[in-house]
C-alpha positions in Angstrom: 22.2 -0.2 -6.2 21.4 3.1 -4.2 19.7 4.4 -7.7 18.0 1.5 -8.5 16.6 1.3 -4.7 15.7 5.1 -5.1 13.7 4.3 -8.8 11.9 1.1 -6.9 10.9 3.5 -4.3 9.4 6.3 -6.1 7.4 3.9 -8.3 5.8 2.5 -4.9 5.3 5.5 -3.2 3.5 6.9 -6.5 1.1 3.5 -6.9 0.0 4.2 -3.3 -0.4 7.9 -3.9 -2.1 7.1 -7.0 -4.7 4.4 -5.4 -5.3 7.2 -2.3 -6.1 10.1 -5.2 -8.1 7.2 -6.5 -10.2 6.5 -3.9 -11.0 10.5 -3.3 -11.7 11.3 -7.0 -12.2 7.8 -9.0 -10.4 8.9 -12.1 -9.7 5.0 -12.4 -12.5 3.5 -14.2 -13.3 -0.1 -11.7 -13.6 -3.3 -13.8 -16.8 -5.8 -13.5 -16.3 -7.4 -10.4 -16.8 -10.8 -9.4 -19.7 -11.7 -7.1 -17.4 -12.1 -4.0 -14.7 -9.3 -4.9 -18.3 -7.1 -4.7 -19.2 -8.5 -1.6 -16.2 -7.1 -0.3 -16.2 -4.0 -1.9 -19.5 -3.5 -0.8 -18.8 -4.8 3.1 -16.0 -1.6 3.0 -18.4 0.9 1.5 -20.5 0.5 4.8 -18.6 2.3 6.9 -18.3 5.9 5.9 -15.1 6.7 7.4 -13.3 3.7 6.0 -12.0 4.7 2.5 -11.4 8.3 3.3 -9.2 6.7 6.1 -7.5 4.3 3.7 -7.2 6.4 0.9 -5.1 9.6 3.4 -3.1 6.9 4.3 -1.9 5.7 1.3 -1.4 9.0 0.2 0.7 10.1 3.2 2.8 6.6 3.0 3.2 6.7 -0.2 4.6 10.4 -0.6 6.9 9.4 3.1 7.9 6.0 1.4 8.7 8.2 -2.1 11.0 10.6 -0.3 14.7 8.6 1.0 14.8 11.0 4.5 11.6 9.3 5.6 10.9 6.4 3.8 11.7 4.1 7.2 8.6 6.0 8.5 6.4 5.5 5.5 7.1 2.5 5.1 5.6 1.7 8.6 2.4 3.8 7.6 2.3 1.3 4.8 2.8 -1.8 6.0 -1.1 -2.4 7.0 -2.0 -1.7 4.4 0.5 -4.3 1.7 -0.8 -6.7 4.5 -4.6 -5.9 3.9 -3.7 -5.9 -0.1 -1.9 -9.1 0.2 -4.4 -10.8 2.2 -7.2 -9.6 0.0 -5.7 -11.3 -3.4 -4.9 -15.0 -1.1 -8.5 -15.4 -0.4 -10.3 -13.6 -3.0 -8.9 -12.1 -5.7 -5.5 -14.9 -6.7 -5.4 -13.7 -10.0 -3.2 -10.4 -9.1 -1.2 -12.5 -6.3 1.7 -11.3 -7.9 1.9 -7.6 -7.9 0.6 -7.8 -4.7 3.4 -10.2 -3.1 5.6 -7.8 -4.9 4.2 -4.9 -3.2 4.5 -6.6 0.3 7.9 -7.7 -0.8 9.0 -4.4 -1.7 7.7 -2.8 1.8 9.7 -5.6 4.0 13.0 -5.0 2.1 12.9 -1.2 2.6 11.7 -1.7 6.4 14.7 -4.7 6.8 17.2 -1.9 5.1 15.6 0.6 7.9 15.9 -2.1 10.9 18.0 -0.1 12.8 16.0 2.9 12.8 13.2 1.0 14.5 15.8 -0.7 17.1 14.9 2.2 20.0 10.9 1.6 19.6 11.4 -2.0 20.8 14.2 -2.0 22.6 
């Protein structure tokens, strides 16, 4: 199970890593949008600091979440952000619900496993 949890783990940290470089270089060619997933897109795009913000975050989550020693803490750094992601295909984007619930899924499963690592910040 410890293997599997490892593979699982990796393969999230590298999506997030992945969609960070993304956002810095756009090596990932965007698909037509619809009119509302554009609206969005282009709401974002208004504040300059937004994406670069986003995108160092995923990167630094997803390398912490990648790496067993300090995945508790990356998946923390995460966590906004599978929220944001999940929230974002419920109102407008339904059609990728899935990966995303399974992404959000993923992150509260490792930060359950890590519960009593967290016990002494709300204690």
């Amino acid at each position: 199970m410890k293997i599997v949890k490892t593979i699982i783990c990796v393969l999230f940290g590298l999506m997030f890593i992945n969609g960070g470089l993304n956002k810095f270089f756009n090596y990932i060619p965007v698909p037509e949008l619809p009119a509302d997933q554009l609206k969005v897109m282009k709401a974002m795009m208004t504040i300059p600091w937004l994406m670069p913000l986003l995108a160092t975050m995923e990167i630094i989550g997803g390398i912490l979440f990648a790496i067993p020693k300090t995945r508790a803490l990356g998946a923390i750094v995460i966590f906004p952000i599978t929220v944001g992601i999940l929230l974002h295909h419920i109102t407008v984007a339904p059609e990728a619900i899935i990966m995303a619930a399974a992404l959000f899924l993923i992150n509260i499963w490792i930060i359950a496993d890590n519960w009593s690592k967290y016990k002494p910040m709300v204690n």
